[in-house]
VOPAGU-2260 file (C-alpha; in pm, 1 decimal, decimal comma):
REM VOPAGU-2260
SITE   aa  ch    i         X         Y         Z
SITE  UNK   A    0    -347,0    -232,2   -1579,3
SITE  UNK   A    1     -89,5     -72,0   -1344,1
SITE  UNK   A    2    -226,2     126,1   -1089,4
SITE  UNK   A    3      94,4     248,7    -897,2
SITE  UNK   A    4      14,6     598,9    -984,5
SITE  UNK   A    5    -334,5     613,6    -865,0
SITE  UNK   A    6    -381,1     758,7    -522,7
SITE  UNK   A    7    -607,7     513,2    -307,9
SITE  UNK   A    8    -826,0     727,0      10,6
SITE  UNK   A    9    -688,9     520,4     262,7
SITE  UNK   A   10   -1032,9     542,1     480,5
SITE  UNK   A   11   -1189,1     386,4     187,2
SITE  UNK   A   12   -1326,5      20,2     159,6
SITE  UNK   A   13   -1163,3    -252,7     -88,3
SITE  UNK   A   14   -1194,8    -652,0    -166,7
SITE  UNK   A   15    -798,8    -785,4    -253,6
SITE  UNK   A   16    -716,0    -999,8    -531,0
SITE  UNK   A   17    -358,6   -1090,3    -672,7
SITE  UNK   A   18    -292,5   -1246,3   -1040,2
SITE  UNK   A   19     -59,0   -1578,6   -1004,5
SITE  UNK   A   20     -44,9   -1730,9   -1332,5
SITE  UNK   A   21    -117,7   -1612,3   -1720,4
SITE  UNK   A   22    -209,8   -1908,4   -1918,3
SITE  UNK   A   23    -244,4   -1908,0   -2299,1
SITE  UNK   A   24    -606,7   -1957,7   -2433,6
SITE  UNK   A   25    -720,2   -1663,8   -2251,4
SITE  UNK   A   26    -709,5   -1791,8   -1854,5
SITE  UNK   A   27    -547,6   -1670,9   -1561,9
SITE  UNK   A   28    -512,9   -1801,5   -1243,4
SITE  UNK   A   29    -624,8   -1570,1    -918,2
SITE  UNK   A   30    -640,4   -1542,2    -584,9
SITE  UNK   A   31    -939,3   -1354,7    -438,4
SITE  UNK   A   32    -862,7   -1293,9     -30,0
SITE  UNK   A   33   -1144,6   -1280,5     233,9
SITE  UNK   A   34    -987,4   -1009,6     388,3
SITE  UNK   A   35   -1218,5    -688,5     308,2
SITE  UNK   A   36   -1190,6    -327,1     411,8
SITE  UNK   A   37    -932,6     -33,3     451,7
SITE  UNK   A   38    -590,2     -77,8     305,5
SITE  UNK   A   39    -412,2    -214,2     596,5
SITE  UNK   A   40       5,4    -133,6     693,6
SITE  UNK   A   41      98,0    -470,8     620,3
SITE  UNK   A   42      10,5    -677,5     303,7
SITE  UNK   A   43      80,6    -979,4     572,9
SITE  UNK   A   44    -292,0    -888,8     664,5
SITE  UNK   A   45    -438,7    -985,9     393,6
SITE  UNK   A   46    -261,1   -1314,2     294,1
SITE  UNK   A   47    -320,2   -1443,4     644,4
SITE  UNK   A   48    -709,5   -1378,8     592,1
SITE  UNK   A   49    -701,0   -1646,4     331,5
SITE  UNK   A   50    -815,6   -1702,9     -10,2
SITE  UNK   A   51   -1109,0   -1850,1    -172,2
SITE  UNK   A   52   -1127,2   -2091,1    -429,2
SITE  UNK   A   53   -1442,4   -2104,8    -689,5
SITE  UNK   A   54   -1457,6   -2305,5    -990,8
């Protein structure tokens, strides 16, 4: 789903998440950062908190 023409509150609260890979049979590879809260100025904030890996 695109969301580019939803308006985000910026003083709102959000987990981050980025898509990295479709794979046939129904699975897709994600990222899921530990970075948590207000939509920062740079995306560089969230990438450098890290991801986390679950199987």
């Amino acid at each position: 789903m695109n969301y580019w023409r939803y308006q985000f509150h910026p003083e709102d609260v959000f987990a981050f998440g980025r898509l990295i890979e479709l794979e046939a049979g129904n699975m897709n590879l994600v990222e899921i950062f530990s970075y948590v809260g207000m939509i920062p100025e740079s995306p560089e904030v969230i990438v450098r908190s890290g991801g986390c890996l679950r199987r």
